[in-house]
Each structure stands twice: as C-alpha cells, then as structure tokens.
SEGU-469046 format. One record per residue (C-alpha): residue number from 1; x, y, z. Coordinates in nm, 2 decimals. Layout:
! residues N
+-----+--------+--------+--------+
: num :      x :      y :      z :
+-----+--------+--------+--------+
: NUM :      X :      Y :      Z :
...
+-----+--------+--------+--------+
! end
This chain:
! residues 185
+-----+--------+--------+--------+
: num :      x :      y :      z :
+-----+--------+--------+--------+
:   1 :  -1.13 :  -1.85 :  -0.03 :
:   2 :  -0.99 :  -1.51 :   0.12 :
:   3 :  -0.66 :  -1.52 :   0.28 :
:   4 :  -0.67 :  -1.17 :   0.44 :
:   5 :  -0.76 :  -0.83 :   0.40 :
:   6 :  -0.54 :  -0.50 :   0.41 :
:   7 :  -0.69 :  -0.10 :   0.41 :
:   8 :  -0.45 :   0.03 :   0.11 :
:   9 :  -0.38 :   0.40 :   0.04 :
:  10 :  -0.38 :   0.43 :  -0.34 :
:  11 :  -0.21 :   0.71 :  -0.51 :
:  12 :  -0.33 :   0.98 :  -0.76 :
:  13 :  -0.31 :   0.87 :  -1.09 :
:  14 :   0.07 :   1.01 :  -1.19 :
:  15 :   0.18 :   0.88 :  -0.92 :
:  16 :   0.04 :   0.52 :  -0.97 :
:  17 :   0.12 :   0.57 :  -1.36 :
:  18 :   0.52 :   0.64 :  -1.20 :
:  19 :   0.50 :   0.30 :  -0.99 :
:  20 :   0.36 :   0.09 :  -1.26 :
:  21 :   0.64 :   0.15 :  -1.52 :
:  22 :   0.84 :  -0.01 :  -1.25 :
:  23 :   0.60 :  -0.28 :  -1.22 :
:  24 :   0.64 :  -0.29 :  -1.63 :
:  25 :   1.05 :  -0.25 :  -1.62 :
:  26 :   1.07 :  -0.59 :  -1.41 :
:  27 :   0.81 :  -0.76 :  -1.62 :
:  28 :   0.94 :  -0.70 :  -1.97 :
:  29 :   1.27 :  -0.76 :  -1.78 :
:  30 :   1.09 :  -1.12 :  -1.67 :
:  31 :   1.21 :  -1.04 :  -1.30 :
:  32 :   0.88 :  -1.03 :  -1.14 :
:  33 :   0.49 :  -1.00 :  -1.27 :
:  34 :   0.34 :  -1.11 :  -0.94 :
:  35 :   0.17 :  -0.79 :  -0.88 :
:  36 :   0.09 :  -0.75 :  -1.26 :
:  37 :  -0.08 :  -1.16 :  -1.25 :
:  38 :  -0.30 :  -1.07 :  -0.91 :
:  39 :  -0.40 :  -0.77 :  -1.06 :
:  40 :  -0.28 :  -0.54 :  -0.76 :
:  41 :  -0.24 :  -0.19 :  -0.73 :
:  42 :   0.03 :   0.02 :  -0.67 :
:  43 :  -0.05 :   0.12 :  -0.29 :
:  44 :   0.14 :   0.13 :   0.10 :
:  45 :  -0.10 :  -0.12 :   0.31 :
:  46 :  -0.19 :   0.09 :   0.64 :
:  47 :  -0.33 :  -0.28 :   0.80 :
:  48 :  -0.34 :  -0.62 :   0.76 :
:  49 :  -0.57 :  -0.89 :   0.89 :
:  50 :  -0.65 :  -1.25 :   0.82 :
:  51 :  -1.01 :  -1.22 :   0.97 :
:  52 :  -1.20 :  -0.84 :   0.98 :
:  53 :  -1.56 :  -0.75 :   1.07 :
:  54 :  -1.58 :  -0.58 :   0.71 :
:  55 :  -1.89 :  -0.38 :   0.84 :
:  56 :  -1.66 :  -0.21 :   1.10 :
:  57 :  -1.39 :  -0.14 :   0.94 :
:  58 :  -1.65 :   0.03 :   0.66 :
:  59 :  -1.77 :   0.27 :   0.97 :
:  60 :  -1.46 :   0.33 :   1.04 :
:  61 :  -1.33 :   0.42 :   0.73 :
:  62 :  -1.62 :   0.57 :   0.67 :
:  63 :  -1.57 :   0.81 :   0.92 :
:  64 :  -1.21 :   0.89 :   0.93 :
:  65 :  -1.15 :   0.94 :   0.52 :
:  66 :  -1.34 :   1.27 :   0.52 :
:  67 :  -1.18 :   1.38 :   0.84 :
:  68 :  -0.82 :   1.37 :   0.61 :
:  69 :  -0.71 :   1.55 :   0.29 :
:  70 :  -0.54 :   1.42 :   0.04 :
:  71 :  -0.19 :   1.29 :   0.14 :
:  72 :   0.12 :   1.46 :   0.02 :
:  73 :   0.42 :   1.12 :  -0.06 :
:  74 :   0.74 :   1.11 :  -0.18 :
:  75 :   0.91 :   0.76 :  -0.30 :
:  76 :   1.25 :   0.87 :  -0.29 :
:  77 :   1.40 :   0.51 :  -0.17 :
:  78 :   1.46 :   0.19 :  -0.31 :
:  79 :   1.47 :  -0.13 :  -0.05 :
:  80 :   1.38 :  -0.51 :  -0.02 :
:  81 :   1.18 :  -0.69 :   0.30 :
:  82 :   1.37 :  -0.99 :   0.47 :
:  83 :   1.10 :  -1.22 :   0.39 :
:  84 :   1.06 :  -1.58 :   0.18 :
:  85 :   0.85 :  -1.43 :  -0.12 :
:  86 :   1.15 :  -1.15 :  -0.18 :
:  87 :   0.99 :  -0.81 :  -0.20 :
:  88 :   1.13 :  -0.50 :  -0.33 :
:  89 :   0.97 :  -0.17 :  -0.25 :
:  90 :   0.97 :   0.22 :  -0.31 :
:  91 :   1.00 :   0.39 :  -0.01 :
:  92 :   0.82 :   0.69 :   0.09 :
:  93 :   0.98 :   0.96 :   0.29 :
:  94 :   0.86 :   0.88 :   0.65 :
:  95 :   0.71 :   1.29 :   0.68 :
:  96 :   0.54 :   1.36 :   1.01 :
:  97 :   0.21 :   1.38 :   0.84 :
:  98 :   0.24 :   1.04 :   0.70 :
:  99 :   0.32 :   0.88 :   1.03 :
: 100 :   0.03 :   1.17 :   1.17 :
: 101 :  -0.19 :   0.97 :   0.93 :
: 102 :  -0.11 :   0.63 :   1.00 :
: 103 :  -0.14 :   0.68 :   1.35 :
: 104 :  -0.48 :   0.85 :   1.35 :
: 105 :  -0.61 :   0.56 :   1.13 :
: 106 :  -0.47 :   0.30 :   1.43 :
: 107 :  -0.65 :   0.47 :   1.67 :
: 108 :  -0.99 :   0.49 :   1.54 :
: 109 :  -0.93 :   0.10 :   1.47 :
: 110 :  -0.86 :   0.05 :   1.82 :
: 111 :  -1.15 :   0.23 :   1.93 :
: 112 :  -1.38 :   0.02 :   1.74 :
: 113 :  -1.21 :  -0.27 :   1.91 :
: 114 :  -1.03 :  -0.38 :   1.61 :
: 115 :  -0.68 :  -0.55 :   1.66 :
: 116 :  -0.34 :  -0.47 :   1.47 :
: 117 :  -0.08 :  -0.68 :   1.43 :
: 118 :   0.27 :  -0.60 :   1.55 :
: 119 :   0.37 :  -0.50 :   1.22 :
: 120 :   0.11 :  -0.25 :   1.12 :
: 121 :   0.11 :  -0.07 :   1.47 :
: 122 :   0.27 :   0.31 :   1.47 :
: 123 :   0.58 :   0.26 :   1.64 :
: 124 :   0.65 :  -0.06 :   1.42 :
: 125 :   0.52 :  -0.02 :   1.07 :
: 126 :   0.74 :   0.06 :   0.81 :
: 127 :   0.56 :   0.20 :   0.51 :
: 128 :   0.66 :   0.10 :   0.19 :
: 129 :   0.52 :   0.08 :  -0.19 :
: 130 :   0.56 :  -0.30 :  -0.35 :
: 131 :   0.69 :  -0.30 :  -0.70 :
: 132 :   0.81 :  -0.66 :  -0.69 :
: 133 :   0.77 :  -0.98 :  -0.51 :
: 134 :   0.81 :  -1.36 :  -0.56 :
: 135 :   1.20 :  -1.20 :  -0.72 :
: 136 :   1.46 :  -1.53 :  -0.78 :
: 137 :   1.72 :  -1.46 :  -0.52 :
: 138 :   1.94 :  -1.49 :  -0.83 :
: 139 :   1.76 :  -1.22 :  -0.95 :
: 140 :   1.72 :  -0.97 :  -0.67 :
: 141 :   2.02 :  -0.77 :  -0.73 :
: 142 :   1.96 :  -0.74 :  -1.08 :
: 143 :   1.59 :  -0.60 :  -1.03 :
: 144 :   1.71 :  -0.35 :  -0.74 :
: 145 :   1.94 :  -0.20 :  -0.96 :
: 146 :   1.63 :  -0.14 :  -1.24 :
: 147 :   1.48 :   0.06 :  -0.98 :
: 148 :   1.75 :   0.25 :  -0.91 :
: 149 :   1.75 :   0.36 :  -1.26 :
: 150 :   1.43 :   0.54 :  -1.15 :
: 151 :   1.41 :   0.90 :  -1.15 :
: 152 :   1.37 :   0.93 :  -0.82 :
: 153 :   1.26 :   1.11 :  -0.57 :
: 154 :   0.88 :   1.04 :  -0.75 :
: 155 :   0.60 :   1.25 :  -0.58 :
: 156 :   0.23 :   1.29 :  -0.55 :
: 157 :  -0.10 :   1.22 :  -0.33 :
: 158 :  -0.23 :   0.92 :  -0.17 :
: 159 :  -0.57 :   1.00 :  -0.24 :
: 160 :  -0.80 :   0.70 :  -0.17 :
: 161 :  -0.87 :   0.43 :   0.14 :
: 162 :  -0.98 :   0.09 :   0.03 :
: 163 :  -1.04 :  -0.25 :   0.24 :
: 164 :  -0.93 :  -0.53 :  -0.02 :
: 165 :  -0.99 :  -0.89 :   0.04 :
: 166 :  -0.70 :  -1.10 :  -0.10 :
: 167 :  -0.62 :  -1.36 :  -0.30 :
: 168 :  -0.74 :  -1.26 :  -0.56 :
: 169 :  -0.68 :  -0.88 :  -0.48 :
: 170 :  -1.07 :  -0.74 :  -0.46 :
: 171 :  -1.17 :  -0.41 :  -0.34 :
: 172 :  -1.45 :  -0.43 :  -0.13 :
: 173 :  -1.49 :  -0.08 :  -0.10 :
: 174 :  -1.30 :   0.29 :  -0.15 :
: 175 :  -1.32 :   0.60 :   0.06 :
: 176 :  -1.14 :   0.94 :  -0.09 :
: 177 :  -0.97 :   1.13 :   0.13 :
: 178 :  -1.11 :   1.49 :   0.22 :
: 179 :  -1.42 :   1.42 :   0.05 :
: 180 :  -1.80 :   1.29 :   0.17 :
: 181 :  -1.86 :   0.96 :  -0.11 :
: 182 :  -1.80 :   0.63 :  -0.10 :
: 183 :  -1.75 :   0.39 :  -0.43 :
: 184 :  -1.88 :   0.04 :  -0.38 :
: 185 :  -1.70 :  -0.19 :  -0.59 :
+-----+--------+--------+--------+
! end
C-alpha cells in the first residue's frame, strides 16, 4: 500500500557515487541504513504528494524534461531537518537556476491543476539531498560530524526526473533532462 509519491531529481552517476559513500560511512558506522534498507536513491525531491493522478503528472513531466538541460549542483553544506525521523542532508548551493528550475516545474504542475504542499512550493522549499534518516538522537552529532569529513563542496548534474511511489521506494517512471526519451520502469 503506497504512502505517497515524490518527482525526484537524480544525479549523474559521480555525483550519486559521491553521496552514496556517505550513505556507506553512516552504515558501516551503524548510524543510519534507512536509505540503504528502502533501497532509495540519492536525489533532492522537487514534490511530494500522498495521492497524484500519475497519468498527469507523466504529461507533465513529459513535457517539461526536454524543455530543461541537464542541471548543474553543488553539495557544499551539511544540515539536519527538525523532524521525528532525524534527517541529515547535503545541501546544494541554492543557484538561481536551481530555484529557476524548481519553480518552472511548480508552474507547469499548477497548470495541470495539480496541488503543492506548503513545503514543496518555490518560496518555501528548501532543497536538500538525504544521506541519513531514522539517526538515534544519541547519535546525531556523531553522524553530522562524519559528513563533515566530506570533501566538500561535491559537484555534478542532476540529470534525470522520476515520479516514485513510496514505501517501498518504486520508480514509476524517468524522464532525462534535455533529451526526447522516456524509461518505463
């Protein structure tokens, strides 16, 4: 039974290779392997929604993904979210185009009548890659220093759109950027 669904930008491959070895540090480390154990990707969620018309949001991505190149990000933060299941996060530089991106993506939701929550809308979301969650409080300053060890600032493309249906984390379907094909999953 599906709890939600999220459009995720996923990253070229050095870059998700570069997030991952965090997601590795804080296993071996036995802070966190919730991301690992639901077989997530590394990725920065652009929306959120308990209940989607899947079809529309496939037009929609369908549409806009060609329209956009590939998307130039760099992590070069380290942060947690306020919340009960204790995430930590990379976080990217907030670059106009990033935000430019974001924003375009909101409004071609809207105009296929699609809803965002408060915290996905452009002058609310904060975007941010997961490297952790579920972290014991006891733990939590222990894991953010880990990731500080990170070389940061760590760079590269956000390359692909997909609408995944968690949990489990399943991608219904992927759209790269700049490009005219689709990959059903």
């Amino acid at each position: 039974m599906s709890q939600g669904y999220s459009i995720e930008l996923y990253f070229d491959p050095a870059l998700e290779n570069q997030v991952l070895k965090a997601w590795n540090v804080l296993a071996r480390r036995q802070i966190s392997t919730h991301l690992i154990e639901i077989e997530s990707r590394p990725h920065i969620t652009l929306f959120s929604s308990p209940f989607v018309d899947i079809a529309k949001l496939e037009n929609v991505l369908r549409n806009f993904c060609p329209k956009q190149e590939p998307l130039s990000l760099s992590f070069s933060s380290v942060g947690s979210l306020p919340l009960e299941n204790n995430v930590l996060f990379l976080g990217p530089t907030p670059t106009l185009s990033l935000l430019q991106f974001h924003s375009q993506l909101c409004d071609a939701l809207k105009k296929e009548g699609i809803e965002i929550g408060i915290e996905y809308r452009p002058d609310t979301w904060i975007p941010y890659c997961s490297v952790a969650e579920e972290v014991p409080k006891t733990r939590a300053a222990e894991a953010i220093t880990v990731l500080r060890e990170l070389k940061l600032p760590v760079s590269g493309y956000g390359m692909d759109i997909s609408l995944v249906e968690y949990p489990p984390v399943r991608e219904l379907f992927s759209f790269s950027l700049g490009m005219h094909q689709i990959s059903e999953i």
